[in-house]
BALOBA-1460 file (C-alpha; in Angstrom, 3 decimals):
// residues 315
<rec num="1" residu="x" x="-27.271" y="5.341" z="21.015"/>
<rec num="2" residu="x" x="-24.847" y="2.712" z="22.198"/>
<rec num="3" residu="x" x="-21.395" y="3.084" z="20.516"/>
<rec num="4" residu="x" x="-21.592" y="-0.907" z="19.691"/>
<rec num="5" residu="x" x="-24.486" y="-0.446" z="17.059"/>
<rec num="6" residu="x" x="-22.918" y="2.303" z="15.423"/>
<rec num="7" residu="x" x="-21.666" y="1.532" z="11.629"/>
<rec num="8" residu="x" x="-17.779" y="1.918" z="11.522"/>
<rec num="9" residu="x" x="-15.098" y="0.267" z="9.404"/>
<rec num="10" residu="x" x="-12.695" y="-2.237" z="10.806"/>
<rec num="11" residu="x" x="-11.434" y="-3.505" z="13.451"/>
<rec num="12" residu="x" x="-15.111" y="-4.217" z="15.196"/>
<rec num="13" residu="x" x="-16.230" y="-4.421" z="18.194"/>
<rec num="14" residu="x" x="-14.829" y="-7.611" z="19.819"/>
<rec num="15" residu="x" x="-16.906" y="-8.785" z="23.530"/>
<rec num="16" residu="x" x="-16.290" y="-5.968" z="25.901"/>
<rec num="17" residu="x" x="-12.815" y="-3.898" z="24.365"/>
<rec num="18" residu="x" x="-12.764" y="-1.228" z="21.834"/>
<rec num="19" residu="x" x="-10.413" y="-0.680" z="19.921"/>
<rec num="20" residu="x" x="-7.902" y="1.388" z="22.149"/>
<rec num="21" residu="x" x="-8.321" y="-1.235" z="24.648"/>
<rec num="22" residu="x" x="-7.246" y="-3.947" z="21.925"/>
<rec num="23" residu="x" x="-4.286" y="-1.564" z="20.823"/>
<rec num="24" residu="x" x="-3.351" y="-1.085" z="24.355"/>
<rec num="25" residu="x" x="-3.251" y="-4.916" z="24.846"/>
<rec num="26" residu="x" x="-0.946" y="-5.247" z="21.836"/>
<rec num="27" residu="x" x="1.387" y="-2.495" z="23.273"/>
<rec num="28" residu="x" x="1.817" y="-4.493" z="26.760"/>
<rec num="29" residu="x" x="2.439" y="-7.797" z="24.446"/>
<rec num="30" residu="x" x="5.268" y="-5.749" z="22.923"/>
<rec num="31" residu="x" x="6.936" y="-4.336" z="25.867"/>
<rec num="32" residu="x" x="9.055" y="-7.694" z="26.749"/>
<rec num="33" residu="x" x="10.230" y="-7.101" z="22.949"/>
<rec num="34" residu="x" x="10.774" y="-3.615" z="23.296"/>
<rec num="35" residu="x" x="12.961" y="-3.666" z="26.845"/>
<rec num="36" residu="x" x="15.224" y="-6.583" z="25.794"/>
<rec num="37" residu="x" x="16.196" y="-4.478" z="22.555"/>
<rec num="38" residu="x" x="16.655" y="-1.912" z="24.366"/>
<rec num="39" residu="x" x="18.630" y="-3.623" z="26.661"/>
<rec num="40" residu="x" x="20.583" y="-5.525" z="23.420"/>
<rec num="41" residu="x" x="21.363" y="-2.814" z="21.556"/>
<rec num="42" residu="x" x="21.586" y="0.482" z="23.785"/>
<rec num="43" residu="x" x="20.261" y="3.895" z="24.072"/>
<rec num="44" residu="x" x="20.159" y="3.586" z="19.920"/>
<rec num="45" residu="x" x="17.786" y="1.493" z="19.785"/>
<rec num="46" residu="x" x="15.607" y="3.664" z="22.526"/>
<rec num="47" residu="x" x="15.999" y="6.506" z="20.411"/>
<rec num="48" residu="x" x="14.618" y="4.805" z="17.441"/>
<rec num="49" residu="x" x="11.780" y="3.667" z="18.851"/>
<rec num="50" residu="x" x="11.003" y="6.985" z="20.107"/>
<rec num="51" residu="x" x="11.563" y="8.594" z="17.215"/>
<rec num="52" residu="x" x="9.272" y="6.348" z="14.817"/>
<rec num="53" residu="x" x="6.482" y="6.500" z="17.426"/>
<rec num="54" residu="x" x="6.556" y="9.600" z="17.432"/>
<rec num="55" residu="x" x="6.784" y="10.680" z="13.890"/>
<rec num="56" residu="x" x="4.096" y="7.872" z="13.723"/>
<rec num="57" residu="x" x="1.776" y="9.691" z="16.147"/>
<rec num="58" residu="x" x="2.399" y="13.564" z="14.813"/>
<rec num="59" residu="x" x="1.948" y="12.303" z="10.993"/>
<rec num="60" residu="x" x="-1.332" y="11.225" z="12.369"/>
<rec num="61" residu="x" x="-2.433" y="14.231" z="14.383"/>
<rec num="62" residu="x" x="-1.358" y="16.883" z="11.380"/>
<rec num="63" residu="x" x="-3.139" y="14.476" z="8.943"/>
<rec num="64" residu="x" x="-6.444" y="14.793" z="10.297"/>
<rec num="65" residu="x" x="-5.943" y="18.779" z="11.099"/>
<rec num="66" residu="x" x="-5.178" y="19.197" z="7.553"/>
<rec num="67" residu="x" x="-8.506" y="17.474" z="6.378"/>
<rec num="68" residu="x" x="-10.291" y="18.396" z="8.862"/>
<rec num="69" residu="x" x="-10.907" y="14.939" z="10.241"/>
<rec num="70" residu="x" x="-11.504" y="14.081" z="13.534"/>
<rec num="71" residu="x" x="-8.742" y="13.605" z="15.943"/>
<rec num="72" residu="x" x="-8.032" y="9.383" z="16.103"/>
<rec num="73" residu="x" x="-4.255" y="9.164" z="17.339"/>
<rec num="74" residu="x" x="-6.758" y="8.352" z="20.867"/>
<rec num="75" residu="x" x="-7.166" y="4.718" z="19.776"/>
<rec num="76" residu="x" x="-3.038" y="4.596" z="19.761"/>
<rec num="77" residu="x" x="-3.557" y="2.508" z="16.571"/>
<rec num="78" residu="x" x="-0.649" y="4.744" z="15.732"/>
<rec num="79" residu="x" x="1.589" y="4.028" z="19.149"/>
<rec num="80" residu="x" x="1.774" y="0.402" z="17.973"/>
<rec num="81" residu="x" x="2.242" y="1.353" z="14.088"/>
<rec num="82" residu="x" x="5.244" y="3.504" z="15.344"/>
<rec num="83" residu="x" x="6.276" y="0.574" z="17.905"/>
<rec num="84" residu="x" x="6.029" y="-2.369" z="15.369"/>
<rec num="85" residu="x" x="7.889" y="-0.414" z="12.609"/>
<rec num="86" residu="x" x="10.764" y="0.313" z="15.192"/>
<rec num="87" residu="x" x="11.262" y="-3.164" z="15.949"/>
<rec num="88" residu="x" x="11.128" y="-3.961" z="12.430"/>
<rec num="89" residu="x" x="14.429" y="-2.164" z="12.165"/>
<rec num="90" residu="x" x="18.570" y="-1.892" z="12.904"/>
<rec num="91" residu="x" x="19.124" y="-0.064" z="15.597"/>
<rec num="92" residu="x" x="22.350" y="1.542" z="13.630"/>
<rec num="93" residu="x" x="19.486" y="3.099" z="11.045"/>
<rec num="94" residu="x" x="19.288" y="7.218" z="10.948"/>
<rec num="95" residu="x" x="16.707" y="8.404" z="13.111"/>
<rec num="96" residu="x" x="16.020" y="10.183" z="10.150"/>
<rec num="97" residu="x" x="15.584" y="7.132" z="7.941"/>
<rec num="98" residu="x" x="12.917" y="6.304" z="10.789"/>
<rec num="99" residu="x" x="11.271" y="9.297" z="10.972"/>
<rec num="100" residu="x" x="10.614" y="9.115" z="7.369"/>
<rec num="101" residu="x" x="9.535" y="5.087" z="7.724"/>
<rec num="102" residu="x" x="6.928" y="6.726" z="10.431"/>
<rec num="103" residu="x" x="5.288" y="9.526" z="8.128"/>
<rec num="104" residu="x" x="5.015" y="6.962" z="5.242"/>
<rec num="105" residu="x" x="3.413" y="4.370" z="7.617"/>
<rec num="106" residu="x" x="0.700" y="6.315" z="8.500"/>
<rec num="107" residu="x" x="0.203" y="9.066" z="5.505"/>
<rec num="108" residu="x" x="0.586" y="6.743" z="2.552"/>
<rec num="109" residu="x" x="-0.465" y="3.302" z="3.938"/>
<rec num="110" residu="x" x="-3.050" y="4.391" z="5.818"/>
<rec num="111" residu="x" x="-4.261" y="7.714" z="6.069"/>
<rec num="112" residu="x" x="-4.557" y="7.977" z="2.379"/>
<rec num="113" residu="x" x="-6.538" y="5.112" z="2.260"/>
<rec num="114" residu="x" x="-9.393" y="6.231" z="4.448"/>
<rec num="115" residu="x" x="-7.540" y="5.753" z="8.003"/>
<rec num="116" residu="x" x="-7.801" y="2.616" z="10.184"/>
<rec num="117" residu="x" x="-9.700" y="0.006" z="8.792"/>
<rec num="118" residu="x" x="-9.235" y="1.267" z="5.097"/>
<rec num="119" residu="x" x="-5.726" y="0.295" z="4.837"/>
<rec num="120" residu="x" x="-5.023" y="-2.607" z="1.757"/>
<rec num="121" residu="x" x="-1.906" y="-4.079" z="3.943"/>
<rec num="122" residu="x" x="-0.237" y="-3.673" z="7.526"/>
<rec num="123" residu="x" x="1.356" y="-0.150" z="8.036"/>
<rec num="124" residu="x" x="4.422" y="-0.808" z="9.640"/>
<rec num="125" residu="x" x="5.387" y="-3.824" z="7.138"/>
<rec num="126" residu="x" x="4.611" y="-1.592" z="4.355"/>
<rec num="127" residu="x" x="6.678" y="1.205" z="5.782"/>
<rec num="128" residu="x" x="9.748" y="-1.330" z="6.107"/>
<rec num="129" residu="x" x="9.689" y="-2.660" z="3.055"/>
<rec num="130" residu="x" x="9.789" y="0.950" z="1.553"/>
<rec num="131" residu="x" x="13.221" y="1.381" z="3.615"/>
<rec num="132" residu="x" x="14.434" y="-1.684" z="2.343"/>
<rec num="133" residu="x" x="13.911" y="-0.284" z="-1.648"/>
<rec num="134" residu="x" x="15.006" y="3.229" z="-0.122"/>
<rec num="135" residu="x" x="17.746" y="2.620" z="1.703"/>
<rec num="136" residu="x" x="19.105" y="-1.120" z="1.111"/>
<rec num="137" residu="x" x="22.762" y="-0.744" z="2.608"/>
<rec num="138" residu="x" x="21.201" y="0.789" z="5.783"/>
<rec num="139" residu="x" x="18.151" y="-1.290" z="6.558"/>
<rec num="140" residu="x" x="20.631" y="-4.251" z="5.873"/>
<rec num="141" residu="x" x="23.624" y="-3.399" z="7.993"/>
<rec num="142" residu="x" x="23.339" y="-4.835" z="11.663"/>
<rec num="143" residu="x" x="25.923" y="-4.878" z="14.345"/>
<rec num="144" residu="x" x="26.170" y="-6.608" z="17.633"/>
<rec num="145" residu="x" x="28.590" y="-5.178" z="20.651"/>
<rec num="146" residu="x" x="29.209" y="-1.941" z="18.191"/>
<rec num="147" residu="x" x="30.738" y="-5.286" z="15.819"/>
<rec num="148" residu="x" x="28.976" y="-5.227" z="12.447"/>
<rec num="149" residu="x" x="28.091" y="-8.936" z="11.333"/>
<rec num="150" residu="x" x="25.945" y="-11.183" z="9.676"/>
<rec num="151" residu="x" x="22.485" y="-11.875" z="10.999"/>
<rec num="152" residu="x" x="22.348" y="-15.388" z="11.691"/>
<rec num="153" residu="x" x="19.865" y="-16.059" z="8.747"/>
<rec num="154" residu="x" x="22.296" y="-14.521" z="6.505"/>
<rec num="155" residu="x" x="24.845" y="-17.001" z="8.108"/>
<rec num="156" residu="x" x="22.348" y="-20.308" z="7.591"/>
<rec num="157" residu="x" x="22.112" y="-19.184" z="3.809"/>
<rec num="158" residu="x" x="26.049" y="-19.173" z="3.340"/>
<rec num="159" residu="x" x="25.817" y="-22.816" z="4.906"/>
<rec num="160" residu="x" x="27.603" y="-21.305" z="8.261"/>
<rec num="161" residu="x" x="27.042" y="-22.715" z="11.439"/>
<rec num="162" residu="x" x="25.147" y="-20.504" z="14.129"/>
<rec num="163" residu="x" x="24.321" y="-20.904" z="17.691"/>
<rec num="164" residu="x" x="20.534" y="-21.890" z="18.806"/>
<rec num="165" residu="x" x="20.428" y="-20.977" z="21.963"/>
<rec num="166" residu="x" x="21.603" y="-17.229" z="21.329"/>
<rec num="167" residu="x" x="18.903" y="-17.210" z="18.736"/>
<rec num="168" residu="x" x="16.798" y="-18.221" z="21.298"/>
<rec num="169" residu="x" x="17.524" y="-15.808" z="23.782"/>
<rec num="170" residu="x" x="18.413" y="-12.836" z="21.417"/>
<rec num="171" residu="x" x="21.703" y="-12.129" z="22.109"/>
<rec num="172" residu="x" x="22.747" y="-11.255" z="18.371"/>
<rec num="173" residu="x" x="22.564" y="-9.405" z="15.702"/>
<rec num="174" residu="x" x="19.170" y="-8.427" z="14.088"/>
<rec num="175" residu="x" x="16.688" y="-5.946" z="14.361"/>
<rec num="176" residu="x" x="15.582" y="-4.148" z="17.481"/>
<rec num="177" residu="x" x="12.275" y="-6.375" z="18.345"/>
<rec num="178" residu="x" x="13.024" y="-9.394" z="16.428"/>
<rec num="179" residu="x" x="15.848" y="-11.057" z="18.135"/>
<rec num="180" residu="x" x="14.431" y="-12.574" z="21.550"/>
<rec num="181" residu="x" x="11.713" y="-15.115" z="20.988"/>
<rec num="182" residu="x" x="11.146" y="-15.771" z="23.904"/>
<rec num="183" residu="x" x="10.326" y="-12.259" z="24.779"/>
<rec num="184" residu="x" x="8.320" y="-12.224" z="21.844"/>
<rec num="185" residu="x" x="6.532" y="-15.462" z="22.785"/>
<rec num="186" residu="x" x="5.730" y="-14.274" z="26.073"/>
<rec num="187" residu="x" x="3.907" y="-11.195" z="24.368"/>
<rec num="188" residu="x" x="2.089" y="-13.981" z="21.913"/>
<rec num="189" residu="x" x="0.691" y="-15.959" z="24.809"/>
<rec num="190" residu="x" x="-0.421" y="-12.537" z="26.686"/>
<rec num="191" residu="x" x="-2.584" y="-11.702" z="23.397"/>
<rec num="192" residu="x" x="-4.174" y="-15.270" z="22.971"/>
<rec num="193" residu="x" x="-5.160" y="-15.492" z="26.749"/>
<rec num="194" residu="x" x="-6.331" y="-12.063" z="26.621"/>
<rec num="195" residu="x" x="-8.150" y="-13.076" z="23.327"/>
<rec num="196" residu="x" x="-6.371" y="-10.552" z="21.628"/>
<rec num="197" residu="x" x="-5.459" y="-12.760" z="18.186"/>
<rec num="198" residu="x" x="-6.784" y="-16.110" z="17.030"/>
<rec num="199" residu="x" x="-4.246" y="-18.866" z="17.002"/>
<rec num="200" residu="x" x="-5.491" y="-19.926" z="13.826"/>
<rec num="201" residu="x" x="-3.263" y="-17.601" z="11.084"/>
<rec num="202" residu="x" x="0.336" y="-18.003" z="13.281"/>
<rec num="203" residu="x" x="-0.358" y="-21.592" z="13.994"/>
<rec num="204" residu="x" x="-1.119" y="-22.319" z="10.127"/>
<rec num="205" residu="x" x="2.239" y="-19.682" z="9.042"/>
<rec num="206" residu="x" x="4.668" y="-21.700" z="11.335"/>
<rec num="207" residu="x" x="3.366" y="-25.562" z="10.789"/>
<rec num="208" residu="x" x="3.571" y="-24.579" z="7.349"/>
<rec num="209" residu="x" x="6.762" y="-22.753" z="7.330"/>
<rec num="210" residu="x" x="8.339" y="-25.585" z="8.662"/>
<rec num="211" residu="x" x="7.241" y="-28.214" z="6.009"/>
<rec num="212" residu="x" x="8.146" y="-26.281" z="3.108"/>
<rec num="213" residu="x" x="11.610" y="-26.111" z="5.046"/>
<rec num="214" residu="x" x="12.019" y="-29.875" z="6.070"/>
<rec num="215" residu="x" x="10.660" y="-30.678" z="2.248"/>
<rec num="216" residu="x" x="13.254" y="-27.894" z="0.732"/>
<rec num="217" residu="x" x="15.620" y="-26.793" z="3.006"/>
<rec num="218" residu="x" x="18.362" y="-29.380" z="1.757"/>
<rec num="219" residu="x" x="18.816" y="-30.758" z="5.173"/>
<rec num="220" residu="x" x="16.137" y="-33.294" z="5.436"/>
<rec num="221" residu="x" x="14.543" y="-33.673" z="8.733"/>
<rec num="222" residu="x" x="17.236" y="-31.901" z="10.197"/>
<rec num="223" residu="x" x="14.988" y="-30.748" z="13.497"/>
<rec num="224" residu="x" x="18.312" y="-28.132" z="14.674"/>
<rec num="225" residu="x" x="17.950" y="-26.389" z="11.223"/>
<rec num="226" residu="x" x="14.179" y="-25.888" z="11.466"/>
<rec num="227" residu="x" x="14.609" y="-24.545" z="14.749"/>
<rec num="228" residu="x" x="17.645" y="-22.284" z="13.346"/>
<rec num="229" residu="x" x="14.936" y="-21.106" z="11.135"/>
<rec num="230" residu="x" x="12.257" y="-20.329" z="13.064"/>
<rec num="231" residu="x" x="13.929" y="-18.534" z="15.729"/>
<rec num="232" residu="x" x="15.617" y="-16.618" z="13.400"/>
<rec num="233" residu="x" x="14.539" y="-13.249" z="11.635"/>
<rec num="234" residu="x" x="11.349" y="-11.816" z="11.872"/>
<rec num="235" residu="x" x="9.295" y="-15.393" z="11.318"/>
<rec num="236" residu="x" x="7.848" y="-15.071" z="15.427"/>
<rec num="237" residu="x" x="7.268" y="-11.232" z="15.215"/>
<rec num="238" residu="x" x="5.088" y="-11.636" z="12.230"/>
<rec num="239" residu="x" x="3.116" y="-14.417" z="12.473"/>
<rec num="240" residu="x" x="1.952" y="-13.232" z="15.709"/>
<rec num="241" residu="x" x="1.766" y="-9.541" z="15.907"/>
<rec num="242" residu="x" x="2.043" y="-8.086" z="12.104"/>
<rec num="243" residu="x" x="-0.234" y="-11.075" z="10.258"/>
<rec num="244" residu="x" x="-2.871" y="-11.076" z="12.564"/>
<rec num="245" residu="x" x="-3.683" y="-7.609" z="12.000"/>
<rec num="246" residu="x" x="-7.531" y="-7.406" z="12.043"/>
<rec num="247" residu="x" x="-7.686" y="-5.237" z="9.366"/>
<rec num="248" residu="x" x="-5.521" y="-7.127" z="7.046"/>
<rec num="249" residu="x" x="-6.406" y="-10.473" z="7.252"/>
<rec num="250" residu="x" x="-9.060" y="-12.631" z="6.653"/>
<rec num="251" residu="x" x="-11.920" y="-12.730" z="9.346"/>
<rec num="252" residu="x" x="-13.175" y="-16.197" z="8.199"/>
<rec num="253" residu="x" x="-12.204" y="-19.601" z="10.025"/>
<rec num="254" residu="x" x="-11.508" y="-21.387" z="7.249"/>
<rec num="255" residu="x" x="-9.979" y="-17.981" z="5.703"/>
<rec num="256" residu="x" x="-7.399" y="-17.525" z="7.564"/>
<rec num="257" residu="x" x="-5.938" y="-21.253" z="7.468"/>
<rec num="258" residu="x" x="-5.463" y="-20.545" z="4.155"/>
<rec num="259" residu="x" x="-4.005" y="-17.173" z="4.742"/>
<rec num="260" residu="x" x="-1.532" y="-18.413" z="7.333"/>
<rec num="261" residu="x" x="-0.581" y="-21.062" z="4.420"/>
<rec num="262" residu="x" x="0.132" y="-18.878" z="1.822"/>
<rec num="263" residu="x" x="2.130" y="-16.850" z="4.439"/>
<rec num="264" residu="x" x="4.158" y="-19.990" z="5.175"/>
<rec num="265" residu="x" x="5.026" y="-20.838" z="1.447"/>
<rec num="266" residu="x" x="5.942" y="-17.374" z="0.347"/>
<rec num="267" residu="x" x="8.290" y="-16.713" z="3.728"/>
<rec num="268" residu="x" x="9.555" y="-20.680" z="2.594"/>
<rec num="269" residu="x" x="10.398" y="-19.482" z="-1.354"/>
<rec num="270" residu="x" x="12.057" y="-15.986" z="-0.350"/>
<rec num="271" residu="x" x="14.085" y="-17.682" z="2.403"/>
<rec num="272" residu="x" x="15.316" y="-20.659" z="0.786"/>
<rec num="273" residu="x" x="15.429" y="-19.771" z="-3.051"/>
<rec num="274" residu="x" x="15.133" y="-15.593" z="-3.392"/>
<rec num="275" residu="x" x="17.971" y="-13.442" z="-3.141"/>
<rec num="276" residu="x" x="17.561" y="-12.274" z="0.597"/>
<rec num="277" residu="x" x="17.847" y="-14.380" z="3.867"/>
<rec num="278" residu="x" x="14.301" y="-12.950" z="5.364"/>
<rec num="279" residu="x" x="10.987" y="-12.558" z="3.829"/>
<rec num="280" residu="x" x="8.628" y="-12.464" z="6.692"/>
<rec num="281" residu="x" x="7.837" y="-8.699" z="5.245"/>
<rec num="282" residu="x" x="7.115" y="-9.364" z="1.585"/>
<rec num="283" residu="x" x="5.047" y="-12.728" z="2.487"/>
<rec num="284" residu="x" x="2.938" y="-10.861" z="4.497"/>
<rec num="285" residu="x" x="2.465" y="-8.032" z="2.586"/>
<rec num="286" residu="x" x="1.479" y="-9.858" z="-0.207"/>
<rec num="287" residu="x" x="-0.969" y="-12.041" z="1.913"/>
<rec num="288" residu="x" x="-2.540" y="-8.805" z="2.570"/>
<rec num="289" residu="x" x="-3.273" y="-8.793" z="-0.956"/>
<rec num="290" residu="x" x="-4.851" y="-11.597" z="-1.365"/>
<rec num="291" residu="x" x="-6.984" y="-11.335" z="1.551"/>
<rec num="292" residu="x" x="-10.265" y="-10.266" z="-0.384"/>
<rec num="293" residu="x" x="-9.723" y="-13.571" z="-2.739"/>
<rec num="294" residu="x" x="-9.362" y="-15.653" z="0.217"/>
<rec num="295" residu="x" x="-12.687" y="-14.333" z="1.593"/>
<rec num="296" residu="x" x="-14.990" y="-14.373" z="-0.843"/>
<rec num="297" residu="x" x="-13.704" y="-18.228" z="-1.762"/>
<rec num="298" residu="x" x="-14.266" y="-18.979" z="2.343"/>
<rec num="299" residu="x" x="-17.409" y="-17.386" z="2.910"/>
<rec num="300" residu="x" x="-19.893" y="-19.955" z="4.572"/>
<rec num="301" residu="x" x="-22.850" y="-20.518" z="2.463"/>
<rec num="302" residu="x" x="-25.867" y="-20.245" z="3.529"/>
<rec num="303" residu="x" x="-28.580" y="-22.408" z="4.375"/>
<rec num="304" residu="x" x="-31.509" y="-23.301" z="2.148"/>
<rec num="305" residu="x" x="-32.073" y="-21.234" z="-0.686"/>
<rec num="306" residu="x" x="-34.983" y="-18.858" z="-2.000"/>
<rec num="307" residu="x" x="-37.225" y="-19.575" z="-4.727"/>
<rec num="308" residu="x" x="-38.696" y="-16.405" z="-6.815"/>
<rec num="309" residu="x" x="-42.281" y="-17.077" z="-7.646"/>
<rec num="310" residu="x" x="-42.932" y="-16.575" z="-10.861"/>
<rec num="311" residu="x" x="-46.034" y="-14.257" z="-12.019"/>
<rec num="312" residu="x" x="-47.972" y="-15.115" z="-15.188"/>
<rec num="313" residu="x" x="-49.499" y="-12.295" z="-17.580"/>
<rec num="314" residu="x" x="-52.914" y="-13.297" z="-16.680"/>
<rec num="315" residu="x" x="-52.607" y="-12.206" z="-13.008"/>
């Protein structure tokens, strides 16, 4: 029987690509990203990568020997849950720290769960956020040109100045993937040409984003500040390639406007009023949460309706 009629959990069948071919599309998106940290941070932040991919791939492979599973690290769902994770973090962090990010990644946040398509949130965001509560001091200690400093969110939130245009271009501190958005926006437009991601969720996230900051940022339609904001941090990484994660968000039109909405308001509260400078992570997260709410208030009705005859006792 053809492999497209065959009953299988999430991510389906999209036109012609499977779901290696999707994953493998994401990967090439992610390789501008991936080369410019590299090339921003140094052999450390190559060895990270590696390292989480890796442990990312292995945790898989011994998972599914242990229970006897089928082997599934083929559909490198795991090569871009290692990848994602890696860019999600310092290039200063232990590889050990990573290596543990990896294994909880894939055995708690998704393998537990049933494997891909089963998973209740995004792998890699789940897996950072778990540094973050592990190991605060490290996930939160960047450095630029082997100088430790302030990311330039961290600045904005102090009320220091920072520079656009290296926020633009990357050349700063932050984690390994996040920096460059223009690297990152070149791997955005690869994945909406290629049909990769709807533009529906990161196109909701930013416009809204950028209200809630113009409406409560303190700096009223300060249009430097917004941009200060949303080339800075993780905002571009996640609204692109971490929220429109097929398995974690909603798959209805009007579903994920909504979901891109709440992402925008929660990333606005944590930046603006919570204790950190980011949020990308715990918005989206949570938005994963919500996503079975959002889709059973967006489902389209359908139309007409059925009427049950009713039989009397005398036939």
């Amino acid at each position: 029987m053809d492999k497209k009629f065959n009953v299988t959990s999430a991510p389906h069948d999209r036109g012609r690509m499977d779901t290696q071919k999707i994953m493998l599309c994401v990967l090439i998106s992610l390789l501008p990203a991936t080369f410019f940290g590299i090339y921003n941070f140094g052999y450390k932040a190559a060895i990270i990568i590696i390292v989480t991919i890796l442990s990312c791939v292995i945790s898989e492979l011994l998972f599914n020997i242990i229970i006897k599973k089928e082997n599934t690290i083929k559909d490198l769902s795991a090569v871009v849950t290692g990848l994602l994770l890696a860019l999600n973090l310092p290039h200063t962090l232990p590889w050990w720290m990573a290596v543990l990010g990896g294994v909880f990644a894939i055995v708690v946040v998704k393998m537990l769960f049933g494997g891909l398509g089963q998973n209740f949130m995004n792998p890699a965001l789940g897996a950072r956020c778990f540094l973050l509560i592990s190991f605060t001091s490290a996930m939160t200690s960047f450095s630029y040109d082997g100088i430790t400093e302030a990311t330039p969110l961290a600045l904005l939130k102090e009320g220091e100045e920072v520079d656009p245009l290296k926020m633009l271009l990357g050349t700063e501190a932050g984690t390994i993937g996040e920096t460059s958005v223009i690297c990152l926006l070149i791997g955005a437009i690869f994945l909406i040409l290629m049909g990769i991601i709807d533009i529906k969720i990161p196109a909701a996230y930013i416009v809204t984003f950028s209200i809630f900051i113009l409406l409560f940022g303190g700096h009223g339609l300060d249009m430097t500040y917004l941009i200060e904001h949303l080339c800075g941090g993780g905002l571009i990484l996640g609204a692109f390639f971490m929220a429109t994660d097929y398995v974690t968000s909603p798959i209805t039109p009007a579903g994920k406007i909504i979901f891109g909405i709440v992402l925008g308001i929660l990333t606005g509260i944590f930046r603006l009023f919570g204790s950190n400078a980011e949020g990308v992570s715990y918005a989206i997260i949570i938005g994963n949460l919500l996503v079975p709410l959002i889709e059973k208030a967006t489902i389209p009705r359908a139309f007409g309706i059925t009427k049950v005859k009713e039989v009397s006792k005398d036939e």
